[in-house]
DRENDO-1510 file (C-alpha; in Angstrom, 1 decimal, always signed):
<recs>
REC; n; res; u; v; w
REC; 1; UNK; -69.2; +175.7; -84.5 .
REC; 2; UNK; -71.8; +173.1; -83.4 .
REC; 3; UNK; -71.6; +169.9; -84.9 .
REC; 4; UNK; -74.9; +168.5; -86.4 .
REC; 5; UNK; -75.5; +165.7; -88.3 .
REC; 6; UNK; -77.8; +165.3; -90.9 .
REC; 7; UNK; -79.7; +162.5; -93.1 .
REC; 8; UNK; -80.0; +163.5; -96.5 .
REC; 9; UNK; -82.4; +161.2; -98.5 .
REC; 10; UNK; -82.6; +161.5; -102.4 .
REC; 11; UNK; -85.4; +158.9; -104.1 .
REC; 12; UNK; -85.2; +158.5; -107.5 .
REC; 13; UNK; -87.2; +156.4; -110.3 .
REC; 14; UNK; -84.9; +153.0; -109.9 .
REC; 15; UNK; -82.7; +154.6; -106.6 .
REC; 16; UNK; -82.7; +155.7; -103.3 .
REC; 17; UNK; -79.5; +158.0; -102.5 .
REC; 18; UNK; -78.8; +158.0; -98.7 .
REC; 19; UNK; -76.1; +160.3; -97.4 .
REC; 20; UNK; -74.8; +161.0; -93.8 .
REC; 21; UNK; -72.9; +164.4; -93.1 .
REC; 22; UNK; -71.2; +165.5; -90.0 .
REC; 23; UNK; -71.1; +169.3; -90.6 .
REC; 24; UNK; -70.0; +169.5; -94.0 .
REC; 25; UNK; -68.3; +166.1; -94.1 .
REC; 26; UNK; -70.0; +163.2; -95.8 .
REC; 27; UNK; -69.5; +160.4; -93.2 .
REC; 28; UNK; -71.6; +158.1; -95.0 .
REC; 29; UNK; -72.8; +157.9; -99.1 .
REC; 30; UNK; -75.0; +154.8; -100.7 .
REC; 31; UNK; -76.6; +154.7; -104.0 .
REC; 32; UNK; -79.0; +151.8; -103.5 .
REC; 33; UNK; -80.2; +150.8; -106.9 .
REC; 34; UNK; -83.8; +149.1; -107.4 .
REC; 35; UNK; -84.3; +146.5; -110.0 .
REC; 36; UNK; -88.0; +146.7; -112.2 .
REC; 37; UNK; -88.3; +143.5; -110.4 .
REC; 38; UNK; -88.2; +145.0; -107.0 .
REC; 39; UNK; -91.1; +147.6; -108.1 .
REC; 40; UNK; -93.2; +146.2; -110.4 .
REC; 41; UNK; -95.9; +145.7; -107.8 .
REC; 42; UNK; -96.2; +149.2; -106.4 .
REC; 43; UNK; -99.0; +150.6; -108.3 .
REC; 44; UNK; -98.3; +154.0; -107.2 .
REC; 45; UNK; -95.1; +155.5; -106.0 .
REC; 46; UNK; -96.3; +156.2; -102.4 .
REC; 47; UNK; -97.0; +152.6; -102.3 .
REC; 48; UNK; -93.3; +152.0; -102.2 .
REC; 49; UNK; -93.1; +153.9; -98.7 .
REC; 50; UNK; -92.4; +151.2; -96.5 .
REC; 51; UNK; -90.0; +149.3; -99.2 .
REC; 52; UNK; -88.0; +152.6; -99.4 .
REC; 53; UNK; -87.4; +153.3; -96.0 .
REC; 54; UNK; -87.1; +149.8; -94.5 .
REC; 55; UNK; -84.1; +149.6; -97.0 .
REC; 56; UNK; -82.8; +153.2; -96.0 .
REC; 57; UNK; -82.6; +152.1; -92.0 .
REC; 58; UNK; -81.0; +148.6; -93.0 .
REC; 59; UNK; -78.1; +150.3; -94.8 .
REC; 60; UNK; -77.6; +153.1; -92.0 .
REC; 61; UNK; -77.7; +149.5; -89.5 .
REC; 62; UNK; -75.4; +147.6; -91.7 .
REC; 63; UNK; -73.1; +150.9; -91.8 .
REC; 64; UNK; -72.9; +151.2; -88.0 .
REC; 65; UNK; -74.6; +154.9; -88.0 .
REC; 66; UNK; -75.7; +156.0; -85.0 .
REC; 67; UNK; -79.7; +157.5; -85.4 .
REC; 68; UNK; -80.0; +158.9; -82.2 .
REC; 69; UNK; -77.6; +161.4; -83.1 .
REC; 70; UNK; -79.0; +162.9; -86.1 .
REC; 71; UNK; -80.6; +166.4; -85.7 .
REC; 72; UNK; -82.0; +167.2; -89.7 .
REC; 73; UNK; -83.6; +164.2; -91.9 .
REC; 74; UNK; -83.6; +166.2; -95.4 .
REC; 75; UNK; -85.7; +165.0; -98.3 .
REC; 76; UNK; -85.3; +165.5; -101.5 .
REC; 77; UNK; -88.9; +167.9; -102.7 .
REC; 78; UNK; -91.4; +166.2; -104.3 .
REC; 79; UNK; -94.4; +167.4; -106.6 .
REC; 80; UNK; -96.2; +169.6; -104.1 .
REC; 81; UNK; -97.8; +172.8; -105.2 .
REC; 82; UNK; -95.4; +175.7; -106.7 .
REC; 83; UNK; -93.4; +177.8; -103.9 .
REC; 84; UNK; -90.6; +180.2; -103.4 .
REC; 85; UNK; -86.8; +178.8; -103.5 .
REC; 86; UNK; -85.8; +177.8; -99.3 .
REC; 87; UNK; -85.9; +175.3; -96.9 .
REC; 88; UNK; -89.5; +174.1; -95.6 .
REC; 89; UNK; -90.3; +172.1; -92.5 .
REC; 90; UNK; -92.3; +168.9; -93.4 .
REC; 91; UNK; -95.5; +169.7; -92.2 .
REC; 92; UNK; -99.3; +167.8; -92.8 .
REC; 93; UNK; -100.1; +170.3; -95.1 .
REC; 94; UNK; -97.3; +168.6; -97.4 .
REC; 95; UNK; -97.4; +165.1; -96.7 .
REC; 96; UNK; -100.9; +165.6; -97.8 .
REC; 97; UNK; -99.8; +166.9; -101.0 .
REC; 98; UNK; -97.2; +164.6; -101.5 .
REC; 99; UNK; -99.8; +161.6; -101.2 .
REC; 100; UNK; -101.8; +163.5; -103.4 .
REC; 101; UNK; -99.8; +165.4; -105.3 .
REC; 102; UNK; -101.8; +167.9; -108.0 .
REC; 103; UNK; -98.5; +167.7; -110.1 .
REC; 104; UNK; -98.7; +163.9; -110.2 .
REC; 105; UNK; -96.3; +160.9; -109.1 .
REC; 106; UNK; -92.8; +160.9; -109.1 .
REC; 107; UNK; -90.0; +159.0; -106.7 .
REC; 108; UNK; -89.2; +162.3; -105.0 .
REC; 109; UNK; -92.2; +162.4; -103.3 .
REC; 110; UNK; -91.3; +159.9; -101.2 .
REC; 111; UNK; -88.1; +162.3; -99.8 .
REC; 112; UNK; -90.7; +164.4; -97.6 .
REC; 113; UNK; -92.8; +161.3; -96.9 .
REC; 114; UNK; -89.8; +159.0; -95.2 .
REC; 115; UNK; -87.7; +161.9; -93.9 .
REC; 116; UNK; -91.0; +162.8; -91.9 .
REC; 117; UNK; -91.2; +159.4; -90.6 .
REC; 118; UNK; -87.2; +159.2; -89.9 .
REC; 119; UNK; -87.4; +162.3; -87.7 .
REC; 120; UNK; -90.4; +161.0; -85.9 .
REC; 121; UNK; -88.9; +158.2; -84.7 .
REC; 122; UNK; -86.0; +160.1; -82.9 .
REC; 123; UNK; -85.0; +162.1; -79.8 .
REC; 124; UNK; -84.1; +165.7; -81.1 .
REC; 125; UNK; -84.3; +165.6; -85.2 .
REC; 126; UNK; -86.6; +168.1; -87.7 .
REC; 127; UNK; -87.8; +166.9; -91.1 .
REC; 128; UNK; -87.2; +169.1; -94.0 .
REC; 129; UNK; -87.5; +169.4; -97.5 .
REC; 130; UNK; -85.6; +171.8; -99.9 .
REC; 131; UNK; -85.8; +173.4; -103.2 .
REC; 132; UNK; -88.3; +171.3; -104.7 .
REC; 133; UNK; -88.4; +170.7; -108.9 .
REC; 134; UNK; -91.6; +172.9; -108.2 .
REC; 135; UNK; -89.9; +175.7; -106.9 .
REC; 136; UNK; -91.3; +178.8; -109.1 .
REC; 137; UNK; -90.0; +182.3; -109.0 .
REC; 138; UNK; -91.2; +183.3; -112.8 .
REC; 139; UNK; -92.0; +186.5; -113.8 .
REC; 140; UNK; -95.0; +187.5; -115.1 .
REC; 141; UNK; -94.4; +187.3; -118.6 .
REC; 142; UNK; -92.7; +184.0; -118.4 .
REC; 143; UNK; -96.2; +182.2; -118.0 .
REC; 144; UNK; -97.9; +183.1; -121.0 .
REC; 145; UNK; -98.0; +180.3; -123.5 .
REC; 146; UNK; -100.1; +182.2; -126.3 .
REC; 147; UNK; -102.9; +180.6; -125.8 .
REC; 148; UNK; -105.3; +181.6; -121.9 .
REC; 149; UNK; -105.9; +178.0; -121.7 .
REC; 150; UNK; -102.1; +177.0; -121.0 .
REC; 151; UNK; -100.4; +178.2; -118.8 .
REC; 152; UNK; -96.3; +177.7; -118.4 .
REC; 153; UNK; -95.3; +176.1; -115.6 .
REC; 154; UNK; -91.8; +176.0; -113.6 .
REC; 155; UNK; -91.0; +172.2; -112.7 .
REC; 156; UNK; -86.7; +172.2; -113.2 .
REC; 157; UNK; -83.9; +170.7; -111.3 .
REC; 158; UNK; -84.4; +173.8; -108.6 .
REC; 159; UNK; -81.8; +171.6; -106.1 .
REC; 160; UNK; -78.7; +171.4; -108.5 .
REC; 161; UNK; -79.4; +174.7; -110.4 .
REC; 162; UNK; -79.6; +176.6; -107.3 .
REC; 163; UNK; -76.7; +174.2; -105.5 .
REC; 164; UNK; -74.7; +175.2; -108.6 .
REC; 165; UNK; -75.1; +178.8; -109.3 .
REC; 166; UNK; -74.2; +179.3; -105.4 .
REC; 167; UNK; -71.2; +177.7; -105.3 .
REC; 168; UNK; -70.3; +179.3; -108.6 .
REC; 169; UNK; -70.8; +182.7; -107.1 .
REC; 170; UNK; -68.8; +181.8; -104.0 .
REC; 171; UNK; -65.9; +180.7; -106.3 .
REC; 172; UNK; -65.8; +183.9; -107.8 .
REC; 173; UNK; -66.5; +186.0; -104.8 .
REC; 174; UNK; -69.6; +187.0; -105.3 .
REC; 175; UNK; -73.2; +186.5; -103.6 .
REC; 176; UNK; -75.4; +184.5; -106.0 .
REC; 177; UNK; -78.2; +187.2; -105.4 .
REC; 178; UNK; -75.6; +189.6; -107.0 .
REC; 179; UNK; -75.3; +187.8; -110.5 .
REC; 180; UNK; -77.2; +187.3; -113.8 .
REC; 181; UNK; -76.7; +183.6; -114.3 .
REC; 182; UNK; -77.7; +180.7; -117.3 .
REC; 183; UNK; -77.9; +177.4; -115.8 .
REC; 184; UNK; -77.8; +173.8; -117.5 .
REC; 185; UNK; -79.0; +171.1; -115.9 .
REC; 186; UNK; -78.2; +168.2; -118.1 .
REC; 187; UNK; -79.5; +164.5; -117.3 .
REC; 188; UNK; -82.5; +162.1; -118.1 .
REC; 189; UNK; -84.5; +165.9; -118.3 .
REC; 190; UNK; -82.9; +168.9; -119.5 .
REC; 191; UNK; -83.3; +172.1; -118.1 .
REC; 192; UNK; -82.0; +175.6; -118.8 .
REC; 193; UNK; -83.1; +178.1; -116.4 .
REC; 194; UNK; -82.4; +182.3; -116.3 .
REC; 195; UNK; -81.2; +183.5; -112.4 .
REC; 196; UNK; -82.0; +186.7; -112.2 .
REC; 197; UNK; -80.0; +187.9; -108.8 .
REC; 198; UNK; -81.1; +184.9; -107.1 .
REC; 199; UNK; -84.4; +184.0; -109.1 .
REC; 200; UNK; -85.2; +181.6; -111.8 .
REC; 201; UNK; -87.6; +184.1; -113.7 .
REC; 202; UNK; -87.7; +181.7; -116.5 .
REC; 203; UNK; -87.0; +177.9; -117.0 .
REC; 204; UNK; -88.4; +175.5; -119.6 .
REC; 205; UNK; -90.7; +172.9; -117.9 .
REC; 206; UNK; -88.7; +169.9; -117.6 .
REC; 207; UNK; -91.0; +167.1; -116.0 .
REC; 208; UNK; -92.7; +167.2; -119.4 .
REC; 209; UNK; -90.2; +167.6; -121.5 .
REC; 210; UNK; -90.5; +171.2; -122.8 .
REC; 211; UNK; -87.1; +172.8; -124.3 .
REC; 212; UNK; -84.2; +170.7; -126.0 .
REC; 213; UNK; -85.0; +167.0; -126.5 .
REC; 214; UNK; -83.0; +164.9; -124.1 .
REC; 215; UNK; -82.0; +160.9; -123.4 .
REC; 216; UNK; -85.4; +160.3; -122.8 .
REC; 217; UNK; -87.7; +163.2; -123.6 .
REC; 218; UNK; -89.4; +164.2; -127.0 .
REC; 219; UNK; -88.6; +168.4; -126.1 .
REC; 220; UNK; -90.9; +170.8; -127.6 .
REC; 221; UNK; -92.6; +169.0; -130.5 .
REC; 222; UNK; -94.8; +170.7; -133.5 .
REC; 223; UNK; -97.6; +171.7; -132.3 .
REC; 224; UNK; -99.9; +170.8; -135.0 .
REC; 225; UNK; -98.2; +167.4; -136.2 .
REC; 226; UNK; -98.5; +166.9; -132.3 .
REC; 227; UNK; -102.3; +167.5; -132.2 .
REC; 228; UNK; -103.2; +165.2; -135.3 .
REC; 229; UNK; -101.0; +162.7; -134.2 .
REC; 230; UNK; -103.0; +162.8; -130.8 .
REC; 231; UNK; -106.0; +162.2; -133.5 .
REC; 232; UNK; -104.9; +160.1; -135.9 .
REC; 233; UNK; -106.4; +157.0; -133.7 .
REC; 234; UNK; -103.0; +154.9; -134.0 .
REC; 235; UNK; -102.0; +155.8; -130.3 .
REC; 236; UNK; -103.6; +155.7; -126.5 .
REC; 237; UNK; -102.8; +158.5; -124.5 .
REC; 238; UNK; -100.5; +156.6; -122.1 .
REC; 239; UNK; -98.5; +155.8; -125.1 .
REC; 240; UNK; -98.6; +159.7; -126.2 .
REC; 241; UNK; -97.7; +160.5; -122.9 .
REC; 242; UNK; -94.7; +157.8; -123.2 .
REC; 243; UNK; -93.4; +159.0; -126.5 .
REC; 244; UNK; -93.0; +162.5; -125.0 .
REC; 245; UNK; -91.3; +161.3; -121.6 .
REC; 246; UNK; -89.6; +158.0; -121.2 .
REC; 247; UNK; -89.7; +156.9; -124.9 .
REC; 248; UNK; -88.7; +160.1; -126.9 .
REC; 249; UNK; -85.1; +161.8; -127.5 .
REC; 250; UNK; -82.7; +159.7; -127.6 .
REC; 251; UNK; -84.7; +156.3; -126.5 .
REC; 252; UNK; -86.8; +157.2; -130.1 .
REC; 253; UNK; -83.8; +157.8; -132.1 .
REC; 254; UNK; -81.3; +155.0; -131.0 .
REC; 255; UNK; -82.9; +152.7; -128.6 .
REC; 256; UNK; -80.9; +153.8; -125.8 .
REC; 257; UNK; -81.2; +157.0; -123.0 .
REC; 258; UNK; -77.5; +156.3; -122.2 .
REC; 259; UNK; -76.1; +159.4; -123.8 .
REC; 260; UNK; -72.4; +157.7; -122.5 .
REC; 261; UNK; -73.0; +155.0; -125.3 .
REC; 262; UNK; -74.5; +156.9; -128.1 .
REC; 263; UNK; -71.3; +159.0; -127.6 .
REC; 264; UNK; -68.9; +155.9; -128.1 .
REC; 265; UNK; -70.9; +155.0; -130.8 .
REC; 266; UNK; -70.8; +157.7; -133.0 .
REC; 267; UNK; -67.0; +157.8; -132.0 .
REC; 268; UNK; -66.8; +154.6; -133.7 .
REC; 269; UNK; -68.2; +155.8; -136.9 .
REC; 270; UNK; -72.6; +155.3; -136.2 .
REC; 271; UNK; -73.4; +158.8; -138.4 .
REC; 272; UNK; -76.7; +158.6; -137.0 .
REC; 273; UNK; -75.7; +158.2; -133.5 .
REC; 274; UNK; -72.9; +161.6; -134.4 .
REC; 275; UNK; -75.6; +163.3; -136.2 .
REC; 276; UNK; -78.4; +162.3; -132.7 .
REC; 277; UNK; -75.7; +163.6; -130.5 .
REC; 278; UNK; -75.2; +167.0; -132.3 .
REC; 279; UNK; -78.7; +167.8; -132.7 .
REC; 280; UNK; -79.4; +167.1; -128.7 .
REC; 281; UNK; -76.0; +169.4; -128.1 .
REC; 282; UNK; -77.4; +172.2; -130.7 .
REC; 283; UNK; -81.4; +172.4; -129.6 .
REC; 284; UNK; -79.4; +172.9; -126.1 .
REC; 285; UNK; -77.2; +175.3; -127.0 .
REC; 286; UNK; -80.3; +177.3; -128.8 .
REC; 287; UNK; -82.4; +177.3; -125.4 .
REC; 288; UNK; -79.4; +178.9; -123.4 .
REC; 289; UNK; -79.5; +181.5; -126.3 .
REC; 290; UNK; -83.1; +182.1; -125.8 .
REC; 291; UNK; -82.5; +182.5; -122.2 .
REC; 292; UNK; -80.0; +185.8; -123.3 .
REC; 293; UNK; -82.5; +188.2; -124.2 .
REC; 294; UNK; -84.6; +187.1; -120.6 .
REC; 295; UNK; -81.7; +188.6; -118.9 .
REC; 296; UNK; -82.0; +191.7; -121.0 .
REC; 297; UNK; -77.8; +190.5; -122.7 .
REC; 298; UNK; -76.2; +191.2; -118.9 .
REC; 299; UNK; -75.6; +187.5; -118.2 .
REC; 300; UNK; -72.5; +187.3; -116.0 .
REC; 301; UNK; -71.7; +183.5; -116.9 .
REC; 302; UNK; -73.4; +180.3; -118.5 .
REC; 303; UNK; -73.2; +177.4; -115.9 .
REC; 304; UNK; -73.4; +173.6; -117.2 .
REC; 305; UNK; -73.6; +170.9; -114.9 .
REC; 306; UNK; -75.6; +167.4; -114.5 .
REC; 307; UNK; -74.3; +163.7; -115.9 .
REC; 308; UNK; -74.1; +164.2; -119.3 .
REC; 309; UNK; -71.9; +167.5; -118.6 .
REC; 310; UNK; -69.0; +164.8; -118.3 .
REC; 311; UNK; -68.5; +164.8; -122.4 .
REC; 312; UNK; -66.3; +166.7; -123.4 .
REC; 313; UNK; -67.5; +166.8; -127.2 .
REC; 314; UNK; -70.6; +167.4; -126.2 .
REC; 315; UNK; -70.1; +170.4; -124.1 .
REC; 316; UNK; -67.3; +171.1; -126.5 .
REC; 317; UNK; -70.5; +171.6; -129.3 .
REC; 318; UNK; -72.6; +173.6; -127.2 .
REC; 319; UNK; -69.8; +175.8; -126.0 .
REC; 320; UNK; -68.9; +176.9; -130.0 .
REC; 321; UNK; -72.4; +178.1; -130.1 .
REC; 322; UNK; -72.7; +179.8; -126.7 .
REC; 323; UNK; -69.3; +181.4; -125.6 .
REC; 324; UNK; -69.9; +185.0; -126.9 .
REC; 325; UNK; -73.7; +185.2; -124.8 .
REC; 326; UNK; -70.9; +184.7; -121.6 .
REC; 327; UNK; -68.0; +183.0; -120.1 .
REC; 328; UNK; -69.1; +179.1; -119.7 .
REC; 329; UNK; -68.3; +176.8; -116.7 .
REC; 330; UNK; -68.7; +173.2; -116.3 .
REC; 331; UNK; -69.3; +171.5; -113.4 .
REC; 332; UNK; -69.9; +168.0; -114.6 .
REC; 333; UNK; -72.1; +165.7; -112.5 .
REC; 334; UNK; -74.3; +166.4; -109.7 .
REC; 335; UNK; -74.3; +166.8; -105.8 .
REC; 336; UNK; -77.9; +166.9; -104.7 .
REC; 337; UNK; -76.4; +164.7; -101.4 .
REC; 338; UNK; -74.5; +167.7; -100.4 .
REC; 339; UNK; -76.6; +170.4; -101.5 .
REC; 340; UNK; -79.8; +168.9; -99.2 .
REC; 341; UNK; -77.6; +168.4; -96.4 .
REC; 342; UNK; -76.2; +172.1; -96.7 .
REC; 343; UNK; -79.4; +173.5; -96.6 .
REC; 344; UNK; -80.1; +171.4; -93.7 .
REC; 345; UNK; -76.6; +172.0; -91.7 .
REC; 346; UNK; -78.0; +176.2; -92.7 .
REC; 347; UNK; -81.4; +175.8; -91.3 .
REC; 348; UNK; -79.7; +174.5; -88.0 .
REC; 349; UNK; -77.1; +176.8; -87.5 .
REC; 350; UNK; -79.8; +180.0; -87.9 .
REC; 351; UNK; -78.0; +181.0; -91.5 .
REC; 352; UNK; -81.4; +180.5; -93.2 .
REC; 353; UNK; -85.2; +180.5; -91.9 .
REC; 354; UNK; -86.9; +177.3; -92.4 .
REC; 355; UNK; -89.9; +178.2; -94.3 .
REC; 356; UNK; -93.5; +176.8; -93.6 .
REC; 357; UNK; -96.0; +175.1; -96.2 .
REC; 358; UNK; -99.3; +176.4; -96.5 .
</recs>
């Protein structure tokens, strides 16, 4: 087999992940971390472009890697309009929408942005983005919201679930397009999508917070306290907008999104921390049962994965609720790192078609 190597760039709210694989082994792995100081004067997110990326080329200096070699510069997907699960080519088209994004700001829009440049800059390498938190494959009934004027929308973790549920599939010898799969994703958002022999036909919109509440996100709130709270004249809507994503869930209950620490405190005897911790585990555990009946009952495993997945009494609660819908597997943690530059190493080696953004 050809040897390839690829960039794999990951921008997050206060992080840029950089990873360098030869093939299928990581050569090179930084978590660069960004203090509030560092950002606090970017107005927008694009405006942190040139920060980003001079940083990015500094450690791949400092680390001795060798540019000219690279053939793939993979970006994490950013807020572009909804499309179909693949690889995509960065294109104008998308670096447009990523400036402007109709979805709104967010760090990953930088992925397609700096891996564009990146590529640019060398002899023989092709920027790409893949599986995008926009990626939508819902079916039709999935987007009504009872009311014509709202519509759902699919905005999930699309790289991790999908990373996930392949390997998954592969572990048990299967293809992933041949299985009925429930997929956690559980971090800062939560989200619970239904894979429908290789579709997500129905997700709860995690940018927002819809679903279970999570370390930082309010979930699905009553609707009508909701609306005359939004009237009662005691809030802005930037602070609305905060209480729902950043300063709900666990941030409004305890003061903290670190779902580690809530856990060691209720361990220690906090009763509102235990109590916190079990309803975050139980409004979780009732979304992956709502995702049952999407899949008509046939659901051939429940898949749990993301940060948080590392407790053990917290999986240990959603599990008691869950186990008869399916068998449950945990992969704890994440590996976007790998998962961008498989897709990458696939797109190279003819495996899978690059896709192009219109």
């Amino acid at each position: 087999m050809e040897q390839y190597r690829i960039l794999a760039i990951n921008p997050g709210s206060t992080s840029t992940k950089v990873a360098v694989y030869q093939n299928t082994n990581p050569i090179f792995l930084k978590n660069i971390k960004h203090t509030i100081e560092e950002l606090k004067d970017f107005d927008k997110i694009t405006d942190q472009f040139n920060f980003r990326k001079n940083i990015i080329l500094q450690e791949l200096k400092n680390a001795g890697i060798k540019l000219e070699l690279i053939r793939a510069v993979v970006g994490r997907g950013g807020l572009v309009k909804p499309i179909e699960s693949g690889i995509y080519k960065v294109n104008k088209k998308m670096k447009y929408d990523l400036v402007n994004s109709p979805l709104g700001e967010h760090a990953s829009n930088l992925g397609g942005l700096i891996a564009d440049d990146i590529a640019g800059s060398l002899p023989n390498a092709i920027a790409f983005i893949t599986d995008p938190v926009v990626v939508d494959e819902l079916q039709p009934l999935a987007r009504f919201s009872g009311h014509p004027a709202f519509q759902r929308k699919s905005i999930f973790h699309a790289l991790n679930q999908k990373a996930i549920a392949r390997s998954h599939a592969k572990s048990v010898m299967h293809k992933y397009e041949d299985l009925n799969l429930i997929v956690v994703h559980l971090g800062g958002g939560i989200t619970v999508g239904a894979h429908q022999k290789g579709r997500v036909i129905d997700v709860n919109q995690g940018l927002d917070g819809e679903g279970p509440f999570t370390p930082e996100r309010s979930g699905t709130l009553p609707t009508g306290d909701l609306i005359r709270t939004c009237f009662s004249g005691r809030y802005t809507k930037e602070k609305l907008l905060k209480m729902t994503k950043g300063e709900g869930g666990l941030v409004a209950y305890l003061g903290t999104n670190n779902a580690y620490e809530v856990e060691m405190s209720a361990i220690n005897g906090n009763e509102e921390a235990k109590i916190v911790f079990e309803a975050m585990a139980y409004q979780v555990a009732k979304t992956i049962g709502s995702m049952c009946p999407v899949l008509k009952g046939r659901v051939d495993a429940i898949l749990i994965t993301g940060g948080i997945a590392h407790s053990k009494w917290f999986i240990n609660m959603i599990i008691e609720r869950v186990h008869r819908i399916a068998p449950v597997h945990v992969y704890p943690g994440e590996d976007e790192m790998k998962a961008l530059a498989m897709n990458g190493l696939m797109a190279l080696n003819g495996e899978i078609e690059a896709k192009e953004y219109v």
